[in-house]
C-alpha positions, 0 to 999 in steps of 0.5 A: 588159788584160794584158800577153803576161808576165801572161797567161804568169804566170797561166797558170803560176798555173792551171795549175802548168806553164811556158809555152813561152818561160818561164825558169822551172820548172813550178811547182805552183801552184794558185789553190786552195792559194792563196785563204784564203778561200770564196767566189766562184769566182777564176777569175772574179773579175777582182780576185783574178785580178789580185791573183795574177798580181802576185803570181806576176810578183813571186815569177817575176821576182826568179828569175834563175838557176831549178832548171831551165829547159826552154826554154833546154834545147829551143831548140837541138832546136827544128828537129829536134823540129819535123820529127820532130813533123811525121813523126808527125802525117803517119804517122798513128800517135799511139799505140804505133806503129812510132816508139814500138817504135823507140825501145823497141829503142833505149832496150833497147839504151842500158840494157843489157837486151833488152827495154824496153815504153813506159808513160804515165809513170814511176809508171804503170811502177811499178806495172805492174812490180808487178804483173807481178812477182806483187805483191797484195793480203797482200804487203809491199813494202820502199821508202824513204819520202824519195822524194816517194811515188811507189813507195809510191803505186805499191804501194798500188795493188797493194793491197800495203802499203810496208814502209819502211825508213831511209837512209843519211844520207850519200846517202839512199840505203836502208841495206842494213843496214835492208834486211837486216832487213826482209826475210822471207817475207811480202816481195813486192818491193824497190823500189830509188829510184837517188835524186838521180841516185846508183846505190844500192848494187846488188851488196849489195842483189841479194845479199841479194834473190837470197839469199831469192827476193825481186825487185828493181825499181829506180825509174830515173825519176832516173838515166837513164844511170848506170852502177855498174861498167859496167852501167846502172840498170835492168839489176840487178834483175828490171826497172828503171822510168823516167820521161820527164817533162819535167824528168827527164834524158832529158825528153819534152814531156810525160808518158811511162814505160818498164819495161826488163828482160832477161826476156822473159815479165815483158816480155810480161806488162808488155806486156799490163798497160799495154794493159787486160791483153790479149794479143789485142785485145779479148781480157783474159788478164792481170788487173790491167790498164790503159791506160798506154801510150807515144804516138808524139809522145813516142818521136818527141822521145825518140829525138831526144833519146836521143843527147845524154843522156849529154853532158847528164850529163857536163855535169851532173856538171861543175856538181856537181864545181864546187859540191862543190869550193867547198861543201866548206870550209864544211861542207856536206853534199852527198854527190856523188862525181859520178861516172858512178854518178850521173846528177847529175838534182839537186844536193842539199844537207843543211843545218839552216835549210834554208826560211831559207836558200831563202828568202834565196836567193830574195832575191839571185835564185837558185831552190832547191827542196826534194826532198822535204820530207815523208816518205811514212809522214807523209802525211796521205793516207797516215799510219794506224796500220799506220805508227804505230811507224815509225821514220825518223830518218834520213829524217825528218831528211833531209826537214827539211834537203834543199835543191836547187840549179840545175842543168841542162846549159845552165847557164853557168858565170857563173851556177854561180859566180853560185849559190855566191857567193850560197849561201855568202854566205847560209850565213854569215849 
């Protein structure tokens, strides 16, 4: 029979999730990716299983200080999140509802716009954003490639096509000089990644955007509560999208999105694209529609959560403050000012021997993970002839030497000093 820790690791293994009570991340595990063989089903072969859950017990347990930990970072809620769970299971509205239009009003106001529509999640957002802002099939959209692919699948939903262009290498934010040049009449959109939890450079692309009728929609899904001189991200562009995964700054206990804007006739439209396209029940006025939205669950632990989001960030810059001061003789690159333009949702550094370094940390007990190691125009999913000539050094260089270190609100500082002991110590090597 197997101990209450290894029915916890498999599960983390079937499933790729993190069990409540866990000290670890959610993990993308899958048995799949993991069996080199074909042959029987591993889900029911008692040998393999076994094989497996030794082997993730001894990957999970040699992990002490993890990327992030939901479980330390809930516990303190538990009570509140429990009432408020209660609350919504008694009124008996699970989806859309009085508390997710709460917290729409509330989320509208914390980002500085007027209105603010609840989706299923943040890529759902995006493309309904998309769409609502006229995007289709003939259209270029300009993106970034480095940020995990989630704007670029968003937009071949449209039946658009990405228009990527290169990075800054000393954010991997876009280049507004590659922006520049990217932009012509066949332009549907830009799509602008606050990557990391850093504000891109809003003033100069809404410039150059505006300049030539050409709409902005900012992927807020990692920078809940930053602002670049006093104005929020997702309150520069035609919209801003977000994303309320579990990991994000202001996480739910599951999935859930949101599109922010000051427009109320692209709030309407997003309105009925997220809810089949209806404008009256039953009724399809709008094409493109879907079924994204926001359920009452989610909004009840979301407006929990909303009033501590911005001591979270404080804290989060603190930690980056601390790494940056002590990374900085050594030559690493970690491009934070951390200042109130950064949400600090990941602590990134650029570093040559990135997966031997990962590794070596693994070794002395500090988790790191990489975001994101492949460039979206070199997915095999995604790569054809259309992108045969890009040319991303910035970005393809960035995605081979990315490497993110712990950091979460409930981190201690014991472990912050325990995580640069260890990075400088294996760098030196």
């Amino acid at each position: 029979m197997r101990s209450n820790l290894g029915k916890r690791r498999f599960h983390e293994l079937q499933n790729g999730v993190a069990l409540p009570g866990s000290h670890h991340a959610p993990r993308a595990f899958s048995l799949t990716a993991l069996r080199p063989w074909a042959g029987p089903n591993p889900i029911c072969d008692t040998s393999f299983r076994a094989r497996m859950i030794l082997r993730v017990n001894r990957i999970s347990s040699s992990i002490r200080i993890p990327v992030n930990d939901l479980s330390r970072h809930n516990a303190p809620l538990r009570e509140r999140l429990s009432r408020a769970l209660e609350c919504v299971l008694e009124s008996g509205w699970y989806i859309l509802g009085p508390r997710v239009a709460e917290f729409e009003s509330r989320f509208a106001t914390y980002c500085g716009v007027d209105q603010c529509v609840g989706t299923g999640n943040g890529t759902d957002a995006l493309e309904i954003a998309l769409r609502a802002c006229g995007v289709g099939p003939g259209q270029r959209v300009i993106t970034v490639a480095n940020a995990g692919g989630y704007s670029t699948g968003a937009i071949l939903a449209t039946g658009a096509t990405p228009a990527f262009i290169d990075i800054e290498p000393s954010t991997h934010l876009l280049s507004l000089d590659q922006l520049h040049g990217a932009l012509s009449e066949r332009v549907g959109a830009i799509v602008v990644t606050h990557l990391y939890g850093q504000m891109a450079p809003m003033h100069d692309v809404m410039n150059m955007a505006d300049a030539v009728g050409v709409p902005v929609i900012e992927d807020c899904a990692q920078a809940h509560g930053a602002q670049l001189d006093g104005r929020p991200a997702g309150a520069w562009g035609a919209c801003g999208c977000f994303s309320f995964y579990p990991t994000k700054n202001l996480g739910a206990l599951g999935d859930g999105g949101a599109i922010v804007t000051h427009d109320s006739g692209l709030a309407e439209r997003v309105r009925a694209l997220r809810n089949y396209g209806w404008i009256e029940k039953y009724r399809v006025d709008v094409g493109g529609g879907s079924n994204s939205r926001l359920d009452g669950i989610q909004a009840a632990v979301l407006l929990e959560k909303l009033p501590l989001i911005d001591g979270w960030n404080e804290r989060r810059r603190a930690i980056a403050r601390r790494y940056s001061e002590a990374l900085a003789d050594r030559g690493i690159v970690t491009c934070r000012g951390a200042g109130l333009d950064d949400a600090v949702h990941l602590f990134v550094v650029r570093i040559p021997n990135r997966d031997t370094v990962r590794q070596r940390l693994a070794e002395a007990g500090v988790g790191a993970d990489v975001h994101y190691p492949v460039p979206d125009h070199l997915q095999h999913a995604w790569s054809s002839e259309r992108w045969a000539r890009t040319n991303l050094p910035h970005t393809e260089a960035s995605c081979r030497e990315v490497l993110t270190l712990p950091c979460f609100p409930e981190l201690i500082d014991e472990e912050i000093a325990e995580v640069i002991t260890a990075f400088l110590q294996v760098t030196r090597c």
